[in-house]
TORBAPA-987624 format. One line per 10 residues: their letters; for each residue x negated, y negated, z negated of N, C-alpha, C, CB. Coordinates in steps of 0.2 Angstrom, whole numbers, plus 2048, in hexadecimal, padded with zeros to 3 digits. Glycine has a CB too. Layout:
BEGIN
A) X:Y:Z:X:Y:Z:X:Y:Z:X:Y:Z; ...
This chain:
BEGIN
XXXXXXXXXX) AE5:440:110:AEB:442:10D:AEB:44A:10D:AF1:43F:111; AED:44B:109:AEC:454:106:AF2:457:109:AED:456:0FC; AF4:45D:10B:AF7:460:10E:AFB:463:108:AF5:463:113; AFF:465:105:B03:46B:102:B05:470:104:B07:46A:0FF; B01:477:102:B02:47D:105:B08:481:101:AFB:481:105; B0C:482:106:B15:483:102:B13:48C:104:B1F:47D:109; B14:491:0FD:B11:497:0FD:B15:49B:101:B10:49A:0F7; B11:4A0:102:B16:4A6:109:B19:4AA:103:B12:4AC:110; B1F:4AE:105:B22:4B3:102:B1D:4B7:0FD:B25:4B7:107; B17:4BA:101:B13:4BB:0FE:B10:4B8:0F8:B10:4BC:100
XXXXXXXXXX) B10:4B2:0F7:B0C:4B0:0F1:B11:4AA:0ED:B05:4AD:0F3; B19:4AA:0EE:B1B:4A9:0EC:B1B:4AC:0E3:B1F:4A9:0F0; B1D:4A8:0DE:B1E:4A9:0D9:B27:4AE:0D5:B1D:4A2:0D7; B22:4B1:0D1:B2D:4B6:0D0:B2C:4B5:0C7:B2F:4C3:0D3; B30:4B4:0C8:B35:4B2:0BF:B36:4BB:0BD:B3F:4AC:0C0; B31:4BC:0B8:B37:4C3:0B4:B38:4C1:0AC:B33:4CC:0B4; B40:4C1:0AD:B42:4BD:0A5:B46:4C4:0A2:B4A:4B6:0A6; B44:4C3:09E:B45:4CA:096:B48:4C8:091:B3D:4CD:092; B4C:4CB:090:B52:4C8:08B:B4F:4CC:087:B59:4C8:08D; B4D:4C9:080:B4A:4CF:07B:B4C:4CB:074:B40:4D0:07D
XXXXXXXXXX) B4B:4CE:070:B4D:4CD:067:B44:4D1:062:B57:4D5:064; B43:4CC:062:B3C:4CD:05D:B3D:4D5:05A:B3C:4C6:055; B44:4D7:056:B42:4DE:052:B44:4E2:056:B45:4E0:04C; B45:4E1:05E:B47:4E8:061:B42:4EE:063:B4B:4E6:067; B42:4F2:061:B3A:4F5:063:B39:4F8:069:B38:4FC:05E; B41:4F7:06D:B40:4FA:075:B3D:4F4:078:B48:4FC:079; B3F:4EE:075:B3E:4E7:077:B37:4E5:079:B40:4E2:072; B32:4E8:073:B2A:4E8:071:B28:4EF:078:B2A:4EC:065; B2B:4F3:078:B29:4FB:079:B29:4F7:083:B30:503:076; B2F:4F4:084:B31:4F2:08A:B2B:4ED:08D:B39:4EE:089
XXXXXXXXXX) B2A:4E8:088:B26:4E1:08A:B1F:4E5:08D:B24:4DB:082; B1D:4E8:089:B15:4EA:08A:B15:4F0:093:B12:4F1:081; B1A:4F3:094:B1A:4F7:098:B1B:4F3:09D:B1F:4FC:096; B21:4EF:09F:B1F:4EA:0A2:B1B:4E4:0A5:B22:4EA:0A1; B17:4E3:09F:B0F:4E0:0A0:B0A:4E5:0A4:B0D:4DE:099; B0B:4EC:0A3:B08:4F2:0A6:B08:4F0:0AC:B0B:4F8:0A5; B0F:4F0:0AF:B10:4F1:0B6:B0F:4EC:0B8:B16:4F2:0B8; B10:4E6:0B7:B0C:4E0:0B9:B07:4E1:0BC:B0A:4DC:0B5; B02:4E3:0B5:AFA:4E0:0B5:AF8:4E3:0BA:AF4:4E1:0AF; AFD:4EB:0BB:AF9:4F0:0BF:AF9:4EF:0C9:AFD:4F8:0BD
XXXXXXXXXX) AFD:4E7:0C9:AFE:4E6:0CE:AF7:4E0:0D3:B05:4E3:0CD; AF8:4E2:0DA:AF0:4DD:0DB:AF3:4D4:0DB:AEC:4DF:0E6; AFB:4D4:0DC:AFE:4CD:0DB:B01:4CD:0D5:B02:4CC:0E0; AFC:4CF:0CF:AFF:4CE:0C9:B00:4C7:0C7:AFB:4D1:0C3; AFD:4C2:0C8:AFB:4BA:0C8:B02:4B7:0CC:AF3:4B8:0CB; B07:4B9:0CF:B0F:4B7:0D2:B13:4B8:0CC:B12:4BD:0D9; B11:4BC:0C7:B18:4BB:0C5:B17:4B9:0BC:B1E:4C4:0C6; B1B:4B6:0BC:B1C:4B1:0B5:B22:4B4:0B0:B1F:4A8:0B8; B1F:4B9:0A9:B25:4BC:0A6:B26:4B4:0A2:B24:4C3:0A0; B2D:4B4:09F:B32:4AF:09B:B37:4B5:097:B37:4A8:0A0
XXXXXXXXXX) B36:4B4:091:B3B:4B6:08C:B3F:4B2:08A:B39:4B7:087; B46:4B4:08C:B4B:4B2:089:B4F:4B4:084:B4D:4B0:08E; B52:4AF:07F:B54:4B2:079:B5B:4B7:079:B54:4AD:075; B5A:4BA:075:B60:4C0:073:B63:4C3:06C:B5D:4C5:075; B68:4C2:06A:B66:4C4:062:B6B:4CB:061:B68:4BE:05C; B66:4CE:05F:B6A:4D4:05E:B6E:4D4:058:B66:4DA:05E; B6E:4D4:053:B70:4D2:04D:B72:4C9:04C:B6A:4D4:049; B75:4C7:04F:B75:4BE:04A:B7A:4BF:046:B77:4B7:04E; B7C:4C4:042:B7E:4C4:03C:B79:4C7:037:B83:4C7:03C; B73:4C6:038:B6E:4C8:035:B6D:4C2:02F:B69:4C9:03A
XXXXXXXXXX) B6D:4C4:029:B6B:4BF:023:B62:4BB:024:B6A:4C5:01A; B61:4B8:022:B5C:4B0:024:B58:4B6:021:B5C:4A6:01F; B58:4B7:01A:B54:4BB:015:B52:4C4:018:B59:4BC:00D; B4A:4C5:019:B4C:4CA:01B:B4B:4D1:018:B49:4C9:021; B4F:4D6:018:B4F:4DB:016:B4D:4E2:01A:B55:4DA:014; B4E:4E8:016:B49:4ED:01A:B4E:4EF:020:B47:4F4:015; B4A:4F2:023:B4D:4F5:02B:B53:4F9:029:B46:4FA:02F; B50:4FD:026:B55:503:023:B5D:501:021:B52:508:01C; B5D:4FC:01E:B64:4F7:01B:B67:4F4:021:B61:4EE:016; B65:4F2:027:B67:4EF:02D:B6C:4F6:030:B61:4ED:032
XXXXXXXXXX) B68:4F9:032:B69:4FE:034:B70:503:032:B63:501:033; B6E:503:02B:B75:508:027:B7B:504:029:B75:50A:01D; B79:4FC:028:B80:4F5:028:B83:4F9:02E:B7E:4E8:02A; B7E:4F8:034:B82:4FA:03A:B85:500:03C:B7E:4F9:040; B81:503:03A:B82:50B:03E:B84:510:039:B7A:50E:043; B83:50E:030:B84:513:02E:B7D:519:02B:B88:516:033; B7D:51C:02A:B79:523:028:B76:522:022:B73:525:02D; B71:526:01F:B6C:526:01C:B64:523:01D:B6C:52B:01A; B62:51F:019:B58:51F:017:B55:522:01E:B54:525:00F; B56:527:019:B52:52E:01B:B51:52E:022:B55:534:018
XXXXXXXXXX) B5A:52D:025:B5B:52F:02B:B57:52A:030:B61:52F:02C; B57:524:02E:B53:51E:032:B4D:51C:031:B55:518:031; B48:520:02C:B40:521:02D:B40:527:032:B3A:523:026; B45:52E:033:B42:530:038:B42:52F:03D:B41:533:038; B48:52A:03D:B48:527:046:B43:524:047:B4E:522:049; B41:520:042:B3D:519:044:B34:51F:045:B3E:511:039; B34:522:042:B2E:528:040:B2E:52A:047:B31:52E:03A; B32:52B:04C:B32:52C:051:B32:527:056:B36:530:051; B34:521:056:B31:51D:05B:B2A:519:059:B35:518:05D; B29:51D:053:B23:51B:051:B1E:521:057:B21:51D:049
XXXXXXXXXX) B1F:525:056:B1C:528:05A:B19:526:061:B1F:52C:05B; B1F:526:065:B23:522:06A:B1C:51C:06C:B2A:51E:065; B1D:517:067:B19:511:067:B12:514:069:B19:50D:05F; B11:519:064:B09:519:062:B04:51E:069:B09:51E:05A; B09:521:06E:B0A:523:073:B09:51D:079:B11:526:074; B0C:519:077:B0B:513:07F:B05:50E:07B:B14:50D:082; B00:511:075:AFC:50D:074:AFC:506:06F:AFC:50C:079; B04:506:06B:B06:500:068:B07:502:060:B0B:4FD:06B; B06:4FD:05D:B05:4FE:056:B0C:4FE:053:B01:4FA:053; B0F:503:051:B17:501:04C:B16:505:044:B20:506:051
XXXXXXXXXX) B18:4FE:040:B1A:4FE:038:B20:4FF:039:B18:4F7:033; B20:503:033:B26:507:033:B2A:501:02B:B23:513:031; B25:4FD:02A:B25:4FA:022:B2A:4F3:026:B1B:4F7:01F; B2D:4F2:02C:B2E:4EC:02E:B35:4E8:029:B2F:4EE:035; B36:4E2:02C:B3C:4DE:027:B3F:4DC:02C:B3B:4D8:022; B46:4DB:02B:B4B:4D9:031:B4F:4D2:02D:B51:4E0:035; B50:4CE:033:B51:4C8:02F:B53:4C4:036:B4A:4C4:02A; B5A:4BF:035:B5B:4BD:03B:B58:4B8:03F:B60:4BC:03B; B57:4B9:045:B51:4B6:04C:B51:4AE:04F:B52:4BB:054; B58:4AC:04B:B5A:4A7:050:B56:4A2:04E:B61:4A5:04F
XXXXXXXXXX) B52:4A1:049:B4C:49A:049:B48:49D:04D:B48:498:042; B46:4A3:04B:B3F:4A4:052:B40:4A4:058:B3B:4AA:053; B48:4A5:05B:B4A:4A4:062:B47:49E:063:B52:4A5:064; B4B:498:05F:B48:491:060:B42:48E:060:B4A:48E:05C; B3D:491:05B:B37:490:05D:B34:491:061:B34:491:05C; B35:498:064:B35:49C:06A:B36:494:070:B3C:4A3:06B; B3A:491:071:B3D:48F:075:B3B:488:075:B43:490:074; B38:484:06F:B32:47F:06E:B2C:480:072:B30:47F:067; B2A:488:072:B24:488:073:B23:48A:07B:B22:48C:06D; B29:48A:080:B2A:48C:085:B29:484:088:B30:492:086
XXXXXXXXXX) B2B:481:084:B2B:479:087:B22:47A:089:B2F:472:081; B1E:47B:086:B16:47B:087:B16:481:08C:B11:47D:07F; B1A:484:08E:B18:48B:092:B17:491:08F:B13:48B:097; B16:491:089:B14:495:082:B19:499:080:B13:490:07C; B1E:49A:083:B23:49E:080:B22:4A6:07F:B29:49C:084; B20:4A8:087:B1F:4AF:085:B18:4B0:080:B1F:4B3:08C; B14:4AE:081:B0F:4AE:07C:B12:4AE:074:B0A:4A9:07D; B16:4A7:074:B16:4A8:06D:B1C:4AD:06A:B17:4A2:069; B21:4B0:06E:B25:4B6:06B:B1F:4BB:06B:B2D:4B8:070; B1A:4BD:06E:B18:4C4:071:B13:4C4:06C:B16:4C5:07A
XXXXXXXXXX) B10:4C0:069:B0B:4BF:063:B0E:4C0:05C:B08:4B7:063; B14:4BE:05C:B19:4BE:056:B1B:4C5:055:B20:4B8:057; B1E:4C8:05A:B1F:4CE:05D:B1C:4D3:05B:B1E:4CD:062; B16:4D3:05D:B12:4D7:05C:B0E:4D8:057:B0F:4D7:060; B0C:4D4:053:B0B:4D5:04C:B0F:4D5:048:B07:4D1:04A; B16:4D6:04A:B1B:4D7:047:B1C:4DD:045:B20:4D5:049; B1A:4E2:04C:B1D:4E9:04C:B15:4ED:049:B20:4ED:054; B0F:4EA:049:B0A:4EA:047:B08:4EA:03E:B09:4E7:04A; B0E:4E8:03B:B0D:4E6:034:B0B:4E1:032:B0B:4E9:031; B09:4DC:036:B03:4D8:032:B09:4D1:02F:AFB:4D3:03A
XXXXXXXXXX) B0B:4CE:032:B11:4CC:032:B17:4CA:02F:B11:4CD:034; B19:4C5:02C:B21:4C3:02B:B23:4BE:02E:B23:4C1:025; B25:4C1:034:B29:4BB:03A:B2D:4B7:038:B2E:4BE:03E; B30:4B8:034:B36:4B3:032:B35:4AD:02F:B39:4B6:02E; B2C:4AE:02C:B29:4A9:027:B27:4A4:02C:B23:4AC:022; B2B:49C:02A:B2C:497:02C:B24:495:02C:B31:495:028; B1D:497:028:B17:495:029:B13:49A:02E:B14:494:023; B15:4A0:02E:B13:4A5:033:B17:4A2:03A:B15:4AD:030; B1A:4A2:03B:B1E:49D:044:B19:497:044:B27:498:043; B18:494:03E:B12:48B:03D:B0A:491:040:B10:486:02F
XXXXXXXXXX) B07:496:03C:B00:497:03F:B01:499:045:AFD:49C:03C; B06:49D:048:B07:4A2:050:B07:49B:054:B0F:4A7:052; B0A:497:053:B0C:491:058:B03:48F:05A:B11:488:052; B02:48D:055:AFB:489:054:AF6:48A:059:AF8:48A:04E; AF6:493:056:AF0:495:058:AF2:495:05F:AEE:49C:055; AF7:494:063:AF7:493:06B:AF8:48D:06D:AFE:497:06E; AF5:489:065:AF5:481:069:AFB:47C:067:AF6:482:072; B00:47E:066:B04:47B:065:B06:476:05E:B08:480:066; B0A:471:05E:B09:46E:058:B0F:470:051:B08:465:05B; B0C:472:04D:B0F:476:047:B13:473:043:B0A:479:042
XXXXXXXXXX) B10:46B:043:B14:467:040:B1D:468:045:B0F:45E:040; B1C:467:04B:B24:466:04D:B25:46E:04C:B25:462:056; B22:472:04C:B27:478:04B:B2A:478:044:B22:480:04D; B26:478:03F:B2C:475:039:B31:470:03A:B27:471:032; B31:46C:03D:B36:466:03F:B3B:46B:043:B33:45E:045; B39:46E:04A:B3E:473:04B:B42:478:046:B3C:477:04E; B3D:47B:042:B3F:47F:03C:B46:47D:038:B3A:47E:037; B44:476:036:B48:472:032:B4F:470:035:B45:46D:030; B50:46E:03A:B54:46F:03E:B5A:471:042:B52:46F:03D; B5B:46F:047:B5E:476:04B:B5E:472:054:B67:479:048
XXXXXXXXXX) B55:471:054:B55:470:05B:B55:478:05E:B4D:46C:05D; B57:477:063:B56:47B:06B:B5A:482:065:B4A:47D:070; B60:481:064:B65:485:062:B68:486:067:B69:484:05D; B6D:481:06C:B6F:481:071:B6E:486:075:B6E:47B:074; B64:484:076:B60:489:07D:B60:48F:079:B56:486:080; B62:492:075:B61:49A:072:B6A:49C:073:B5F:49A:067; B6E:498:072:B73:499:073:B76:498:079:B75:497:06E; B71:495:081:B74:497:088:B70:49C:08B:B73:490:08D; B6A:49C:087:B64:4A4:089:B6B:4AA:089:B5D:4A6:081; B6E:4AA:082:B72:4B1:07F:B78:4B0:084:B74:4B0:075
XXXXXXXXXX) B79:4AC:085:B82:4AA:08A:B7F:4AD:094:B85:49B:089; B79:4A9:094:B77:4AB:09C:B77:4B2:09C:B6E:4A8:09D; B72:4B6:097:B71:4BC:096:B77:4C2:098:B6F:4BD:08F; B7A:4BF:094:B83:4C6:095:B86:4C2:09B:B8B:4C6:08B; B85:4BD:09D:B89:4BC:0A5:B86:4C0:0AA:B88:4B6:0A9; B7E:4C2:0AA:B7B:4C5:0AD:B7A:4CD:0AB:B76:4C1:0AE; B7F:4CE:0A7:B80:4D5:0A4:B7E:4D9:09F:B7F:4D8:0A7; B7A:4D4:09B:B74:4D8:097:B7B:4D8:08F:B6A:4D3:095; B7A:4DE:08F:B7E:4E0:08A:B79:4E4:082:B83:4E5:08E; B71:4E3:084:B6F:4E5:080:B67:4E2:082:B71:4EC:080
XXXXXXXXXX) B62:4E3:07C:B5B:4E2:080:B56:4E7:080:B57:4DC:07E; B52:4E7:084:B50:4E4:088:B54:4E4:08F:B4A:4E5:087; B56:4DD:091:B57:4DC:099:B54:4D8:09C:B5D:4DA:09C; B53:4DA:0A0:B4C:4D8:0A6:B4E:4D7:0AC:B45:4DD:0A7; B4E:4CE:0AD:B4F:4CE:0B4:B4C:4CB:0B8:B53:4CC:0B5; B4A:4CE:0C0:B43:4CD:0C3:B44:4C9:0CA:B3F:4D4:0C5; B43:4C2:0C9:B45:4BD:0CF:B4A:4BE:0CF:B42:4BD:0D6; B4D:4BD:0CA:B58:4BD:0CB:B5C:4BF:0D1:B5C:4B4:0CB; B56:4C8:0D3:B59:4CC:0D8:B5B:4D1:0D4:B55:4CD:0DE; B56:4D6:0D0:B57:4DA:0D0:B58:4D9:0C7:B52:4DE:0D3
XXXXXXXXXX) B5B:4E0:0C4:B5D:4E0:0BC:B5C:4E6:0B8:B66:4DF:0BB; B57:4E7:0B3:B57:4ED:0B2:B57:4ED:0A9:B50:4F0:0B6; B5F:4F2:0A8:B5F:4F1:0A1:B59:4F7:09C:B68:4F2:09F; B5A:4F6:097:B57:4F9:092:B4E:4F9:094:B5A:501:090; B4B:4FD:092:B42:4FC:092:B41:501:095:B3E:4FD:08C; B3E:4FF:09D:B3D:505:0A1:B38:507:0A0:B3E:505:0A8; B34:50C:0A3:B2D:50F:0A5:B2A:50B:0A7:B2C:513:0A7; B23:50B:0A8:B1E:508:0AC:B20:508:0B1:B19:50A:0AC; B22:50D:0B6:B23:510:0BE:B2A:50C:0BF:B24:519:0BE; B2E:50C:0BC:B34:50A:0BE:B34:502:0BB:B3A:511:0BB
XXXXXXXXXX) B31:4FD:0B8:B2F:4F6:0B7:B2B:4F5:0C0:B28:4F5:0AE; B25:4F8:0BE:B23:4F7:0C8:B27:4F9:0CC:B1D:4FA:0CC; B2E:4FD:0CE:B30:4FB:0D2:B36:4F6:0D2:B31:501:0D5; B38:4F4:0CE:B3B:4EF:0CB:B37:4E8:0CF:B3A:4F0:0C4; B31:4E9:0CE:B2D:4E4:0CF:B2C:4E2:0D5:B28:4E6:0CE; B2C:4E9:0DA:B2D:4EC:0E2:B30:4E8:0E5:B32:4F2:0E2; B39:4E8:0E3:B3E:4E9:0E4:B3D:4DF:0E3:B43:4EF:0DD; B3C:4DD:0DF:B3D:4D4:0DE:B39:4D4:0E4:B39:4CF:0D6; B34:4D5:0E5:B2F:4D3:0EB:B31:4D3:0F2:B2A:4D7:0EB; B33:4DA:0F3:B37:4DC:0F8:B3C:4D6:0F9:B3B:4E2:0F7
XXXXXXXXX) B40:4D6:0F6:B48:4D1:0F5:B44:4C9:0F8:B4C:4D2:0EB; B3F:4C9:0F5:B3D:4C2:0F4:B3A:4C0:0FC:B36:4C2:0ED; B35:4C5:100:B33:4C6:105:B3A:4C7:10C:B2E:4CD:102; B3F:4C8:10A:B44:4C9:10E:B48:4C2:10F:B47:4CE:10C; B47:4BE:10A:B4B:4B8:108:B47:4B4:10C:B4C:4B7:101; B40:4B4:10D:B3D:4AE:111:B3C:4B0:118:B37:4AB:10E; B3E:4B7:11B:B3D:4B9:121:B41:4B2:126:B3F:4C1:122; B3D:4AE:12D:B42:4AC:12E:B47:4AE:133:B41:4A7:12F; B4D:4AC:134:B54:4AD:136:B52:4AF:13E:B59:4A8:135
């Protein structure tokens, strides 16, 4: 008879959940920087990211339209004025190493939250937002296209046929719509919010340096919690 070895503080497992929206580019800028800090750790293999859903827009039309059109609905300005913001976090991007089209479409996320959310039932979840994601801000890409969600699935194994059946749908609407309800109890009023072993909370997209101590900070907390009494 096998024994089961129940892990020490040390090799216990930590949960960091990221509340993120496919077009947010802090969201994109945030994910990778925090995979940084991770990888750059000797117990990177403890902690398990999960995305959970967010929508920045769910008044966003199905049909998607240029960035610049979103942008003016919300905030107002000119064109002009939002290639050179966007022109500037291009930069930005191109600085931590990551590819940003400036050519992107915005179109609303709530099916892909759900598929997202299909595909987390496989354990697949952060892979398949972070692949969608990233060839989004990359240009290759139209997220929104109901056969592009069918290839991304796939290629991580998943079966395509039920992600159209999701499509069609409105499985795991509920689980997008308690992700978004959890999120703002726990404060997030914007994404990216990241929270590490449901100790610590850090809003918007920190740095590398300040994701590890974040990281720190769970561990610590975590390590204190099984000291015994």
């Amino acid at each position: 008879m096998s024994v089961e070895q129940i892990p020490t503080a040390e090799q216990a497992p930590v949960l960091v959940e990221v509340w993120a929206d496919l077009g947010c580019p802090w969201c994109y800028v945030g994910k990778h920087r925090l995979q940084r800090a991770i990888e750059a750790r000797p117990d990177a293999g403890r902690f398990r990211v999960k995305i959970r859903s967010f929508e920045l827009s769910p008044d966003s039309p199905k049909d998607p339209e240029p960035i610049a059109a979103v942008f003016m609905r919300k905030h107002g300005g000119n064109p002009e004025a939002v290639l050179r913001a966007e022109k500037q976090f291009q930069v930005l991007a191109h600085g931590e190493g990551l590819e940003f089209d400036l050519d992107r479409l915005n179109a609303n996320t709530f099916d892909l939250h759900r598929v997202m959310h299909f595909a987390e039932q496989s354990g697949k979840g952060l892979e398949f937002f972070s692949r969608i994601q990233d060839r989004f801000f990359s240009g290759e890409i139209n997220p929104y296209d109901a056969d592009t969600m069918v290839e991304i699935a796939r290629s991580l194994g998943l079966d395509g046929d039920r992600v159209r059946e999701v499509l069609a749908g409105d499985e795991f609407a509920d689980d997008v719509r308690a992700d978004v309800s959890e999120g703002a109890a726990l404060g997030a009023r914007g994404v990216p919010f990241t929270v590490f072993g449901r100790r610590i909370a850090a809003s918007g997209a920190q740095s590398v340096a300040a994701y590890g101590q974040a990281l720190d900070q769970a561990v610590e907390a975590l390590a204190s919690e099984e000291l015994p009494a």
